[in-house]
C-alpha positions as MATLAB code, in Angstrom:
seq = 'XXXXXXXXXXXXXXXXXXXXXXXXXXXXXXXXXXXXXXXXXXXXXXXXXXXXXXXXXXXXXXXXXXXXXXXXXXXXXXXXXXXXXXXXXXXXXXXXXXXXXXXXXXXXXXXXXXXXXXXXXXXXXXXXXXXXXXXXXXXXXXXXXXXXXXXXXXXXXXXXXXXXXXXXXXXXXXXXXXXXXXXXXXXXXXXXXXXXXXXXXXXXXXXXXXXXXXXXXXXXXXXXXXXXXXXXXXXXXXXXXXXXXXXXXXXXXXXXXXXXXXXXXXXXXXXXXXXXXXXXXXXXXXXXXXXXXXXXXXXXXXXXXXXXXXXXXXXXXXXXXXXXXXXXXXXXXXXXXXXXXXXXXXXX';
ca = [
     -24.803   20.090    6.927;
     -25.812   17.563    5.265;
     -28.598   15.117    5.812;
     -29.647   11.189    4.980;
     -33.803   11.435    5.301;
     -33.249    9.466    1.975;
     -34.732    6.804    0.784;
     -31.540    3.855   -0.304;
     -33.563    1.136   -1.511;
     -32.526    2.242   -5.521;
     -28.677    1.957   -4.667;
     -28.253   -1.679   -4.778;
     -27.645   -2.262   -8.443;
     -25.667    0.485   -8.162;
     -23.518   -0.502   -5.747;
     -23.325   -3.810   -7.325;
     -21.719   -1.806  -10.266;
     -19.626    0.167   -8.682;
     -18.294   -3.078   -6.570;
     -17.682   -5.068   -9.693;
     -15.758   -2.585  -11.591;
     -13.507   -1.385   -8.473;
     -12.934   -5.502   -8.349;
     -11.922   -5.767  -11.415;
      -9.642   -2.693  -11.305;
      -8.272   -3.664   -7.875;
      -7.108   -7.339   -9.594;
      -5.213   -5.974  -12.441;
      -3.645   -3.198  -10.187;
      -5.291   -0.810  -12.221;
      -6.269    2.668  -10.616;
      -9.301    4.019  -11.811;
      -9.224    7.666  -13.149;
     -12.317    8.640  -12.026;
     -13.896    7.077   -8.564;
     -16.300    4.836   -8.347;
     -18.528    6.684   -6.404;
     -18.220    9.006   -9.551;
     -19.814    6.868  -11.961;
     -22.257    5.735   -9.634;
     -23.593    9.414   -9.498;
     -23.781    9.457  -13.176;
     -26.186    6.598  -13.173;
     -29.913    7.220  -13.304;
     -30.319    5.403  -10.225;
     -29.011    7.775   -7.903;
     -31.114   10.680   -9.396;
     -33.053   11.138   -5.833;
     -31.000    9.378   -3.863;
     -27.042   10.627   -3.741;
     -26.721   11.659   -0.361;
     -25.017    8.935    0.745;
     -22.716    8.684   -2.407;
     -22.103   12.080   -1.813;
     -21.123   13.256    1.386;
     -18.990    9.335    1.254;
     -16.954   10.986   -2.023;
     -16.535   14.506    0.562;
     -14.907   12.343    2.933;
     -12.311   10.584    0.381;
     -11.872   14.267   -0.643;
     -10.834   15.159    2.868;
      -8.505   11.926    3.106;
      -7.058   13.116    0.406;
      -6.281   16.748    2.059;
      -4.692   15.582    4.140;
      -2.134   13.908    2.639;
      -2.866   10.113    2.171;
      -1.854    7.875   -0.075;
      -4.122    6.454   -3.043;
      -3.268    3.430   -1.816;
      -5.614    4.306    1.377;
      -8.245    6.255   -0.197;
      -8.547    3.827   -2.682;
      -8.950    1.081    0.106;
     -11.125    3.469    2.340;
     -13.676    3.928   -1.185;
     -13.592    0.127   -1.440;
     -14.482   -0.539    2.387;
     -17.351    1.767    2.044;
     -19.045    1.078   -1.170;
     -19.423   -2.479   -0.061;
     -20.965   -1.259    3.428;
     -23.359    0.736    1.376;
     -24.348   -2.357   -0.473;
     -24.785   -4.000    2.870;
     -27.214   -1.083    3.927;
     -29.101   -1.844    1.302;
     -29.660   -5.555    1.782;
     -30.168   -5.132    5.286;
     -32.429   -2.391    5.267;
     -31.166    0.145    6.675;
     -32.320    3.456    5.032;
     -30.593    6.260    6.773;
     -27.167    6.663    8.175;
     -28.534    7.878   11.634;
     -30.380    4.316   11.392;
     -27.145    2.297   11.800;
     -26.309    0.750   15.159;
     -22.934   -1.393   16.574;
     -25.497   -4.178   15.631;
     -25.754   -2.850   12.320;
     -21.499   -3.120   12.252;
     -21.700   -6.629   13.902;
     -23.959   -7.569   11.023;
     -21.987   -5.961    8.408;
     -18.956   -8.009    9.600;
     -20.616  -11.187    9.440;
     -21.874  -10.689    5.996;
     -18.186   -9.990    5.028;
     -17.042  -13.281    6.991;
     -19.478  -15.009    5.515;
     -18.126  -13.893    1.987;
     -15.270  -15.070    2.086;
     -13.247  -12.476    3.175;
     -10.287  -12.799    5.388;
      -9.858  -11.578    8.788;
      -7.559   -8.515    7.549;
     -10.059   -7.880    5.010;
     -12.888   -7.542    7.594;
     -11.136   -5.015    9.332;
     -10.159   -3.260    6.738;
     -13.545   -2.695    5.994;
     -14.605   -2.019    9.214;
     -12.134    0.803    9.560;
     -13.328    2.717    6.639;
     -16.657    2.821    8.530;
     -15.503    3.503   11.591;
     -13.367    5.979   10.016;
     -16.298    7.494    8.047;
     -18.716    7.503   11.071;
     -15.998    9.280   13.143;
     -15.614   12.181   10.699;
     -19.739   12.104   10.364;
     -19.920   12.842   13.830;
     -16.790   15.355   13.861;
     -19.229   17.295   11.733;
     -22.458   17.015   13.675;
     -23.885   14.479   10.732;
     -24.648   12.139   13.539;
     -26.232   12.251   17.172;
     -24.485    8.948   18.596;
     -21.455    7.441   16.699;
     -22.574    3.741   17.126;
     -18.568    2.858   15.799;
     -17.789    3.687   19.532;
     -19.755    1.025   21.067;
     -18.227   -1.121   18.644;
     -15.051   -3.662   19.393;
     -13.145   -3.740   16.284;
     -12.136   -7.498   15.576;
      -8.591   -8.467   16.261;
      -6.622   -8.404   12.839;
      -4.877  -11.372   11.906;
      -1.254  -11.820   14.224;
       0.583  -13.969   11.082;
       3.859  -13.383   10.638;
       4.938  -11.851    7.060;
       6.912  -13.680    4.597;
      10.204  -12.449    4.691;
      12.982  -13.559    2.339;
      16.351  -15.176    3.555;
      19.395  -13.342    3.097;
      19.886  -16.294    0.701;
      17.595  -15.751   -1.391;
      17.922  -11.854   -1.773;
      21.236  -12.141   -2.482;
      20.092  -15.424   -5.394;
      17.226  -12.659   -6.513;
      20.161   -9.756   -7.524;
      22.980  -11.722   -8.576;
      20.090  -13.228  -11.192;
      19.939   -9.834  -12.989;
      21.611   -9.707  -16.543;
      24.028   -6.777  -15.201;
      24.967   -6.556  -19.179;
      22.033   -5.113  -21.048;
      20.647   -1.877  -20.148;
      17.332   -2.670  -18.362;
      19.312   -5.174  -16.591;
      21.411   -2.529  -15.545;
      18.561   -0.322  -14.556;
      16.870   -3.384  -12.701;
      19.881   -4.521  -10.912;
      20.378   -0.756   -9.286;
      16.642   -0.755   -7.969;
      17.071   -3.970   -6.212;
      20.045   -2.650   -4.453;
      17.697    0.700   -3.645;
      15.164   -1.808   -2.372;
      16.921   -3.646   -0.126;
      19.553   -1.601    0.696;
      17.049    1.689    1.475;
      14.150    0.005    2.684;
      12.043    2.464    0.119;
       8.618    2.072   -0.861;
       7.860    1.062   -4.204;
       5.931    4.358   -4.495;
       8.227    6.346   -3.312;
      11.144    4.554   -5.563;
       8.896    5.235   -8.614;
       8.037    9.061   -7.623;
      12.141    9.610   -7.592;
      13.806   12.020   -9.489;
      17.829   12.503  -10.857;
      18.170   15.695   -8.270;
      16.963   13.594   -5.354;
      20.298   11.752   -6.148;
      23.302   12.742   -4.012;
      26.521   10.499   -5.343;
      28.883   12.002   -3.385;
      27.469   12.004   -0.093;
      25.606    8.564   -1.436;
      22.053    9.665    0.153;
      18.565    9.837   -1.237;
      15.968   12.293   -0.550;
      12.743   10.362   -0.245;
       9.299   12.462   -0.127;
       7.536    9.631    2.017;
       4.025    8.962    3.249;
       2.151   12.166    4.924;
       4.536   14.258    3.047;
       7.153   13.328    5.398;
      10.881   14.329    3.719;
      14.110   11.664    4.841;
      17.127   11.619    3.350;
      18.565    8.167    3.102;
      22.090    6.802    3.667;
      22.707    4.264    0.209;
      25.249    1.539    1.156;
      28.360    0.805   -1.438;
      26.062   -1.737   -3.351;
      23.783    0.507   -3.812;
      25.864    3.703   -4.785;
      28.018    1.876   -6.766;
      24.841   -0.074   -9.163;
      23.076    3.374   -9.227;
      26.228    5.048  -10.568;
      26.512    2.659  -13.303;
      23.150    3.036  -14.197;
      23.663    6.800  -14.147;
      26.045    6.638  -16.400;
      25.523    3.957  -18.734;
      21.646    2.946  -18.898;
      19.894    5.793  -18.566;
      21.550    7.935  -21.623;
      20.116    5.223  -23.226;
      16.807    4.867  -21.983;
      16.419    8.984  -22.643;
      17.525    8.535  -25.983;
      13.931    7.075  -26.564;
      12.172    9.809  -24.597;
      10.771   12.845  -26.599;
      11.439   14.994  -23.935;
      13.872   15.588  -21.438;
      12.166   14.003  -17.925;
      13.472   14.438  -14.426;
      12.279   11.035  -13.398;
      15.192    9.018  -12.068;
      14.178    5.695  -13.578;
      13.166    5.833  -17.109;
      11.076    2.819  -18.563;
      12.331    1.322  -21.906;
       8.481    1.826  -23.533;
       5.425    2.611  -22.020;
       6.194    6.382  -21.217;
       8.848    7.736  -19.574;
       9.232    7.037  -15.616;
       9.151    3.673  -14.737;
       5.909    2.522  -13.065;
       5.245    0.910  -10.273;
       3.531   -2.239  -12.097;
       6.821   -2.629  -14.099;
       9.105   -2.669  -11.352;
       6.771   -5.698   -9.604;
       6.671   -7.295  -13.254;
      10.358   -7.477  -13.132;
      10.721   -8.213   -9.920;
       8.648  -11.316  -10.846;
      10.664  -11.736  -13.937;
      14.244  -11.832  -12.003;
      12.176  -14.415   -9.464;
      12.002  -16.842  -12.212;
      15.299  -16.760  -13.261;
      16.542  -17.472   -9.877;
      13.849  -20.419   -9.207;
      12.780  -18.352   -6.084;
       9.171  -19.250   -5.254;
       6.680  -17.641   -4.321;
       8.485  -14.763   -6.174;
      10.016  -11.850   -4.087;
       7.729   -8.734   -4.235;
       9.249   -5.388   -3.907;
       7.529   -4.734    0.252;
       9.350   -8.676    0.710;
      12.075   -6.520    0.244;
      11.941   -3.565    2.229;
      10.713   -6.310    4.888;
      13.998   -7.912    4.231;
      15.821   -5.178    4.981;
      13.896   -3.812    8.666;
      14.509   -7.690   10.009;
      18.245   -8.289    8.569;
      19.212   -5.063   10.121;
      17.405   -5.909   13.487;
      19.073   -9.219   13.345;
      22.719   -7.913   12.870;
      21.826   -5.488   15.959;
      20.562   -2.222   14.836;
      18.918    0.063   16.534;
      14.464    0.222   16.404;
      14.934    3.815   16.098;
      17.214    4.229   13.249;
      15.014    1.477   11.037;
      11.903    3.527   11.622;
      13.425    6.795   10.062;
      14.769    4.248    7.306;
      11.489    3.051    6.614;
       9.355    6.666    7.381;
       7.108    4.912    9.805;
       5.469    7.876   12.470;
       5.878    5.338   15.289;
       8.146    2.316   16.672;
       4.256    0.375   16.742;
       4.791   -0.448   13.012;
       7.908   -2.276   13.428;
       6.261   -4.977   15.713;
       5.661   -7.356   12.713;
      10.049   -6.752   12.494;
      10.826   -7.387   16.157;
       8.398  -10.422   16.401;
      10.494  -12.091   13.371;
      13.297  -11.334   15.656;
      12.741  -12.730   18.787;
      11.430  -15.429   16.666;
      14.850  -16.178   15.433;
      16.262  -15.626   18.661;
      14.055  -18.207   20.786;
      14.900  -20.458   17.525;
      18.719  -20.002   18.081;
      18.166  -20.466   22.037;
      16.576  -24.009   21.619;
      19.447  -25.177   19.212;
      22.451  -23.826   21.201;
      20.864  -23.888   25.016;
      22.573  -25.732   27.602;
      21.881  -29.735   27.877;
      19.821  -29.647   24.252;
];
């Protein structure tokens, strides 16, 4: 077990550190290849005074066993090294110290940062998170997180793309050269699949079933789908298949499994180059804001909910645990429904 009788006071500049380089990391979509809370116990700073540091790096270790994304870990580490800079300035010197006041005060001082309402309970997650595996452990007496309201997150609707404008966004692609090829196919996986980005980039040539046009996906909590692919889609891939990619592996030094291949920069495709282009093929069609690769999968949950499919089949197309993700999808809905209703109703 371990225990906070620590002292924190010598942790501010450090977390000041830590904060500004996971910042700057987080704007250029860069992840870091060691974690923060790793260089922060490297300074002399923490010398006497790692507990904290510690036993918060053990419970992004245990995230991480059990199957979450970076993505999440990565937002968890950021959530937390900020509330341990807030410990600091508030005072607060031991973890068994910190009360639902301590919380409220933590989410004003975010508030009054500037951070938005999502942001703030973001944050207040990871703690809430954190305290709740503390006390799973017997690190804490009273878990003050359940005496705590968590705020309301933000109810705005996404931005989702017309049909219009994802079909302007593909037919935009130079279906001639061979990263046009390439980058034409993974538009019609995006939209036509619903895929992560993440889970497009992790895909490999065997995962690839032409004949019966499906796609095994290795999803989110280790969770294996296969995918149906649509004619677009299976036809575009095909091509690429056949007439990109021999290409693009002509440059590789070694023969990769990876199903997209980038034209420099290493062999699979990442998933910064796939936004990049995605940004790219944006321009060229005078779409603005540009489409992002989620707009997409977006696109496809509410088209297919507005041509009548069924909730349950778009959550095993988009490897969601539950139907409660899809709200955002069936709000956008009814949305268009009640904006349909008001145009065609009787005596309007």
């Amino acid at each position: 077990m371990t225990h906070f009788g620590h002292d924190l006071s010598d942790l501010s500049g450090a977390f000041r550190v830590a904060n500004t380089q996971l910042n700057s990391l987080e704007k250029r979509k860069i992840r870091p290849n060691r974690s923060a809370f790793g260089r922060m116990k490297e300074s002399k700073k923490m010398c006497s005074t790692c507990d904290f540091v510690t036993v918060v790096e053990e419970f992004l270790q245990s995230l991480q066993a059990r199957g979450l994304r970076d993505a999440t870990v990565t937002t968890r580490r950021g959530g937390l090294l900020r509330f341990g800079e807030f410990l600091v300035s508030a005072g607060v010197t031991r973890v068994q110290d910190i009360t639902a006041d301590t919380l409220r005060g933590f989410g004003r001082w975010l508030t009054e940062g500037g951070r938005s309402e999502n942001s703030v309970y973001s944050y207040l997650y990871s703690v809430r998170s954190f305290l709740g595996w503390l006390e799973d452990r017997g690190e804490l007496f009273e878990n003050p997180a359940r005496r705590f309201p968590m705020p309301k997150k933000s109810l705005r609707l996404p931005r989702v793309p017309s049909k219009a404008k994802v079909r302007k966004l593909i037919s935009a692609v130079d279906a001639l050269s061979v990263c046009g090829i390439r980058d034409r196919a993974i538009l019609e996986m995006l939209y036509g699949t619903g895929i992560r980005l993440e889970e497009l980039c992790r895909l490999d040539v065997a995962d690839v079933d032409l004949t019966a046009c499906t796609l095994r996906v290795d999803g989110k909590g280790g969770r294996e789908r296969v995918l149906p692919m649509g004619n677009a889609c299976c036809e575009h891939l095909s091509n690429y298949l056949q007439q990109a990619r021999p290409v693009l592996a002509a440059t590789v030094p070694e023969e990769c499994s990876a199903l997209w291949l980038a034209s420099r920069c290493g062999p699979r495709l990442s998933k910064q180059s796939v936004e990049l282009a995605l940004r790219r093929q944006s321009r060229k069609a005078r779409l603005k804001p540009p489409i992002t690769p989620h707009d997409l999968r977006r696109a496809m949950a509410t088209h297919m909910l507005q041509n009548g499919a069924n909730p349950l089949h778009i959550q095993f197309l988009l490897g969601h645990a539950s139907l409660r993700h899809l709200g955002q999808y069936l709000r956008l809905s009814i949305d268009d429904i009640k904006a349909m209703h008001a145009k065609s109703k009787p005596g309007s």
